[in-house]
C-alpha positions, 0 to 999 in steps of 0.5 A: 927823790920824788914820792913815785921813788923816781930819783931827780936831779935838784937845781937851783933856778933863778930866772930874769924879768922880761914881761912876756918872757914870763910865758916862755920861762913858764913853759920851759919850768914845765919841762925841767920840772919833770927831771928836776927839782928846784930846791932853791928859786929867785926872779926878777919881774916876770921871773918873780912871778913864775919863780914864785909859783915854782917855790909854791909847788905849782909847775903843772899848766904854768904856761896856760896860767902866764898866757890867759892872764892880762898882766895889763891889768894889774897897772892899778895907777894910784891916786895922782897917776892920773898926772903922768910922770909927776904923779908917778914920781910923787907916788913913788916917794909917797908909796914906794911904788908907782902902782897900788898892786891890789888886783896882783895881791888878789890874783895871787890870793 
């Protein structure tokens, strides 16, 4: 029950990766946020992202946030990505991960 005393539904959501499916997973959480709550969220890729915003409380003007966001720019290549596929592959090995993701850990903050 919402604090309005207006009874819901609960869900449980878990949404799949797709990169610009991010967008329309945003818009359609928009929508079932008003009959629903979520009581438990999971993603993958881009659904990561937007279930994390719903596990934050944060449904309102999704949509807008996932379309003006550049997601390009949050492929922050480490050091040898300037090497291509072995620098990738080094840095995978060394970091666990092909980008450094401090521009995503400085949008999310």
């Amino acid at each position: 029950m919402r604090a309005s005393g207006v009874s819901v539904n609960t869900a449980d959501l878990v949404l799949e990766g797709g990169g610009v499916k991010g967008a329309g997973l945003a818009g359609a959480i928009e929508s079932l946020a008003k009959q629903y709550e979520f009581s438990r969220v999971a993603g993958t890729s881009a659904g990561a992202i937007v279930a994390s915003f719903v596990a934050a409380g944060i449904t309102d003007d999704l949509q807008k946030l996932m379309t003006s966001t550049n997601f390009a720019d949050f492929l922050d290549e480490g050091i040898l990505g300037h090497l291509g596929k072995l620098g990738q592959g080094i840095d995978v090995l060394r970091r666990q991960g092909i980008y450094r993701g401090r521009k995503l850990h400085d949008w999310i903050a």
